[in-house]
C-alpha positions, 0 to 999 in steps of 0.5 A, a space after each residue: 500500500 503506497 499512500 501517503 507518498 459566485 459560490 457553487 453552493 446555492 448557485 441556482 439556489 432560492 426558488 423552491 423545491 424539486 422531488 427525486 427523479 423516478 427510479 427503474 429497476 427497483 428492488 426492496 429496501 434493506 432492513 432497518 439497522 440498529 446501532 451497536 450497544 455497550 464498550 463499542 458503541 461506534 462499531 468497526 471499520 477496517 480500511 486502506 487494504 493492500 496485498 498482506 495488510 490492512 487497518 482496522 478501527 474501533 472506538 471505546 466508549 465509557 468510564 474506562 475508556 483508557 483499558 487495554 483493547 485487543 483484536 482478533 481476526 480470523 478466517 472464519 466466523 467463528 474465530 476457531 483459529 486466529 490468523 492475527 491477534 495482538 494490541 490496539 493503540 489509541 489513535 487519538 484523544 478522548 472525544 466528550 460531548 454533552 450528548 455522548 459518553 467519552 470515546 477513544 478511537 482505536 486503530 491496529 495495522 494486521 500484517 501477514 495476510 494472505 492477498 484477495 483473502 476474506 477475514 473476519 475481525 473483532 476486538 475485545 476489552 475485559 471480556 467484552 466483544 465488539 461488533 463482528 466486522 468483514 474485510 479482505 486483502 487486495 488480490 495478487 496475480 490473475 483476477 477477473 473481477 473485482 467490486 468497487 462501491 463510491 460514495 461522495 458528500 455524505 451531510 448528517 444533517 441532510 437526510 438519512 445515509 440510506 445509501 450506505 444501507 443499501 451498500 450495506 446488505 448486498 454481497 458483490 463489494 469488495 472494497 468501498 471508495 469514499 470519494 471525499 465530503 465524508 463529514 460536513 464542518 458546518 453548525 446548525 444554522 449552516 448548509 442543509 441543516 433545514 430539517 435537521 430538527 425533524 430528522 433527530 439529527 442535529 450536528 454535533 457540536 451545534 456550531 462551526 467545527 474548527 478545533 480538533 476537539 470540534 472535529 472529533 466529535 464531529 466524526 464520533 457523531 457520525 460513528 454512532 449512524 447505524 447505516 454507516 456502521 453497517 457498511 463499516 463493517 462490511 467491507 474495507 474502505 479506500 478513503 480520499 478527502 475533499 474539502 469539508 473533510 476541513 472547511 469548504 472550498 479548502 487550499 493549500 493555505 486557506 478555505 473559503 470557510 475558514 475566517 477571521 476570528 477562527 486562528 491560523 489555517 494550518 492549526 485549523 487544518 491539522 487538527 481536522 486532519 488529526 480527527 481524519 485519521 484517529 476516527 478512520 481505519 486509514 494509514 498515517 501520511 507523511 505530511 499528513 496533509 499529502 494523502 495520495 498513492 496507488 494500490 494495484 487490484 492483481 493484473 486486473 486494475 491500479 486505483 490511484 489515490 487523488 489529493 487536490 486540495 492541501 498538498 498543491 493547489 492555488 486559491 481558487 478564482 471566484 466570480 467576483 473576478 469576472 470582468 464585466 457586469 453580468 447584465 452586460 452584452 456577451 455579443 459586444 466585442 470589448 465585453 467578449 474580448 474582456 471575457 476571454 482574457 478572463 478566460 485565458 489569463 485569470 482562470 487559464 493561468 498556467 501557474 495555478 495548480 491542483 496537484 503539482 508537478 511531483 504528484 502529476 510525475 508519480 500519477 503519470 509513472 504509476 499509469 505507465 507501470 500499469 499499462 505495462 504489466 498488461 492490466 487492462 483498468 486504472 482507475 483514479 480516486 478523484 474529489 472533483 469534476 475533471 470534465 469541463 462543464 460549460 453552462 447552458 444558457 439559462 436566459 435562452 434554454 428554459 421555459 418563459 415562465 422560469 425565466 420570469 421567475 428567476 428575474 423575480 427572485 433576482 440576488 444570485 438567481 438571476 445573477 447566476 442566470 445572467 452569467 451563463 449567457 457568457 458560456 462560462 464553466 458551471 463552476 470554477 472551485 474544480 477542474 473547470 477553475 484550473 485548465 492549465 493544469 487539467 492539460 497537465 493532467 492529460 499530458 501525463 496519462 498521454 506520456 504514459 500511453 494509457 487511458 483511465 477511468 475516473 471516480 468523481 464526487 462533489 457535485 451531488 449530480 450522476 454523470 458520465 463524461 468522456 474526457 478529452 484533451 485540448 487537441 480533441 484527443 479521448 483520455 478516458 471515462 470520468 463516472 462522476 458519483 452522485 451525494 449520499 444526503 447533500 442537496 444539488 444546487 438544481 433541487 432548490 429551483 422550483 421548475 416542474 418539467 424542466 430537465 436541467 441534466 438535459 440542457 447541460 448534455 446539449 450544451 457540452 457534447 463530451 457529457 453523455 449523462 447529467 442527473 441533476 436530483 438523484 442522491 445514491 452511489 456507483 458500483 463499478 465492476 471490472 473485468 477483463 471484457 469491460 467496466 460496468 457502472 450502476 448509478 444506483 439511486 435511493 428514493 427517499 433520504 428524509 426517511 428511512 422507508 426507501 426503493 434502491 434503483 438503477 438511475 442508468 447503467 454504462 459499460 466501458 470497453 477497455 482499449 485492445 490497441 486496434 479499436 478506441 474505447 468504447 462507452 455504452 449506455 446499458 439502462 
């Protein structure tokens, strides 16, 4: 294992509601869960698997919080005979809440396992078992498939994690990748904490988290949802950060979220980061702010493992930077010309970054290492949309009686509306606010003759993207995965019978798919004749009374050398 080595919220935001977009293919829901009992009351987890090792994790809850804490794995049910045993270590400080007893997070690294190997572990303390929880090793060798489940945004106070309960009772994941937002840093009076009263699920702590104390309650709070535990402990989880993980739209040296009166960036950074890795069942990085690297799935596929927030990137470009007046005519040649040197010399400055020189040689090194060994898939754990997305014309695209409604409402609805008459990126805290460096990018899986399959989080939309380079060339497929909970930006337009996906997929001929409302995940399988991605959606996250069901199903052809690759939409 080798790691370590305008706002867009509210965009559209202020006219009211939309409901879920139906789901085909629908199947029962999973049964209700409870949460764990006793000592172990924030479950299991286990994570961050290569070849022979794994983490695994735990957290000791009441008065003698401080006694010594084993664990046991074993290679049946029954821990007849034991395969690792030994002590646990504290992987952080007690965390105290008015609303929960005191918790210590435990971790353990299990070593001397054998590759593509199931096994099942617990930990014990004076007698007492926790929750049983399953996990295997990365395969080595010949593999013919292999089960990705990905999930991204992932707010408590949003909604029920009922996508994580679905995940939970299926028997086809072999690893699980969180893609980023796992938690959310906001209080309650902040982002999608609406209905957080009527759904029994408040943040705590009530206020903006900023110490690491503030963070690892934060994280114990959402070690007590019995829907995550369930898919904790049902398979080993690969996690990467994005930028609630610490505050919203995070950089090298700042947040968005992160103001005056709230102390120095980096003692607010490391602390959430120390929460980060005390409370899950991931390896330490050095510098911790640096988790990125590979892991290889046999001669079957390499996950690369993505950071683009703390390590490289530059601040980002807001739209306070836009050079015109939004009323301002797009067709006059000086707002035009203006435009476009916005374009090219603000946004297009080749000096700004998302991952940095260093990371983009390794990434570009590990493709070439894969495509070498003959491995037909390599996959990149990625936070944020790679794909360009260029806004439709919102003033033009959408019914008359909408266009009056959003000049009503006026602010930043209209506002927003008025700057997509300018064919500008839908957002620029992503890949679309870094140009130059998403040409790097594509450079490097060019100089590695290689092509790639992308998991992305962060928009709370579905979409499947072909990703091309500035000269027209296909570098791969990007799948971008749809929230657990946190609302779209388009569910806060009321406009019956408006399909936004729509309007985006006939403004940008590289999207193939845009699904504006859905709230589920992804589930990857990859084999050697292609990689098939469900977009499965879950119907309801305001209760726990919900249908799983298939959004759209694709297939990725992998390339034989003598014909491009191909993508299909199945369902």
């Amino acid at each position: 294992m080798k790691i370590g080595e305008i706002t867009r919220r509210g965009a559209l935001a202020g006219a009211g509601g939309l409901t879920l977009a139906a789901c085909s293919d629908s199947r029962p829901q999973a049964e209700p869960l409870a949460v764990a009992e006793g000592a172990f009351k924030h479950g299991v987890a286990s994570g961050d698997p290569d070849q022979t090792s794994l983490v695994v994790w735990t957290a000791l809850t009441g008065t003698r919080a401080d006694a010594p804490v084993r664990v046991e794995v074993s290679a049946d049910e029954r821990f007849s005979e034991l395969v690792f045993e030994g002590e646990t270590a504290p992987a952080g400080p007690a965390v105290t809440s008015p609303d929960m007893e005191p918790a210590i997070p435990y971790k353990a690294l299990v070593e001397g396992l054998e590759p593509g190997r199931a096994y099942m572990f617990r930990f014990v303390r004076d007698g007492e078992y926790s929750p049983v929880g399953r996990t295997r090793t990365l395969p080595d060798g010949r593999v013919d498939e292999f089960r990705i489940a990905a999930f991204s945004c992932s707010n408590y106070p949003a909604g029920f994690f009922n996508a994580y309960r679905d995940a939970a009772g299926r028997e086809d994941i072999d690893l699980v990748v969180h893609l980023g937002d796992y938690i959310y840093e906001y209080g309650m009076d902040g982002y999608a904490t609406e209905d957080a009263e009527a759904l029994s699920r408040v943040p705590d702590p009530r206020r903006e988290i900023v110490t690491a104390d503030d963070y690892g309650r934060r994280h114990a709070q959402y070690c007590l949802d019995p829907d995550l535990q369930a898919l904790k402990a049902r398979a080993p989880w690969i996690a990467v950060w994005d930028d609630h993980e610490t505050a919203n739209d995070a950089w090298s040296r700042g947040a968005q979220n992160h103001n005056e009166g709230e102390g120095e960036w980096t003692a607010r950074r490391d602390g959430a980061l120390a929460a980060y890795y005390a409370w899950l069942p991931v390896r330490d990085a050095e510098p911790r702010h640096a988790r990125q690297g590979a892991v290889t799935i046999g001669d079957l596929a390499t996950l690369v493992l993505m950071e683009t927030r703390l390590s490289a990137r530059t601040e980002p470009v807001d739209w306070s930077s836009f050079p015109v007046p939004v009323d301002a005519d797009p067709e006059d040649p000086e707002v035009a010309e203006a435009v476009q040197r916005w374009r090219d010399e603000v946004i297009g400055n080749p000096a700004r970054e998302m991952m940095g020189e260093a990371q983009l040689a390794a990434l570009s090194q590990t493709l070439r290492a894969s495509r070498e060994a003959g491995q037909p898939w390599r996959v990149l754990i990625n936070q944020v949309m790679i794909a360009p997305k260029t806004m439709p014309d919102y003033t033009r695209q959408t019914p008359l009686w909408l266009r009056f409604a959003m000049r009503m409402i006026g602010g930043q609805v209209w506002e927003t509306a008025q700057l997509s008459r300018f064919s500008i990126p839908m957002t620029l805290d992503d890949w679309d606010g870094f140009p130059a460096e998403r040409e790097r990018l594509y450079a490097a899986v060019a100089e590695a003759d290689a092509d790639i399959l992308v998991l992305t989080g962060d928009t709370h939309n579905f979409w499947c993207n072909d990703l091309v380079d500035g000269q027209g060339t296909r570098r791969g497929t990007e799948f971008g995965v749809t929230s657990v909970t946190s609302p779209s930006d388009f569910e806060y337009v009321n406009a019956p019978g408006v399909d936004f996906g729509a309007l985006t997929t006939e403004r940008n001929a590289h999207i193939l798919h845009h699904e504006v409302y859905t709230k589920g995940y992804v589930h990857l399988t990859l084999n050697r004749e292609g990689a098939q991605a469900d977009f499965v959606s879950v119907s309801d996250i305001k209760s726990r009374d919900f249908v799983a069901g298939i959004d759209s199903r694709w297939r990725v052809r992998p390339a034989d050398g003598s014909e491009p690759v191909q993508v299909e939409r199945l369902a």
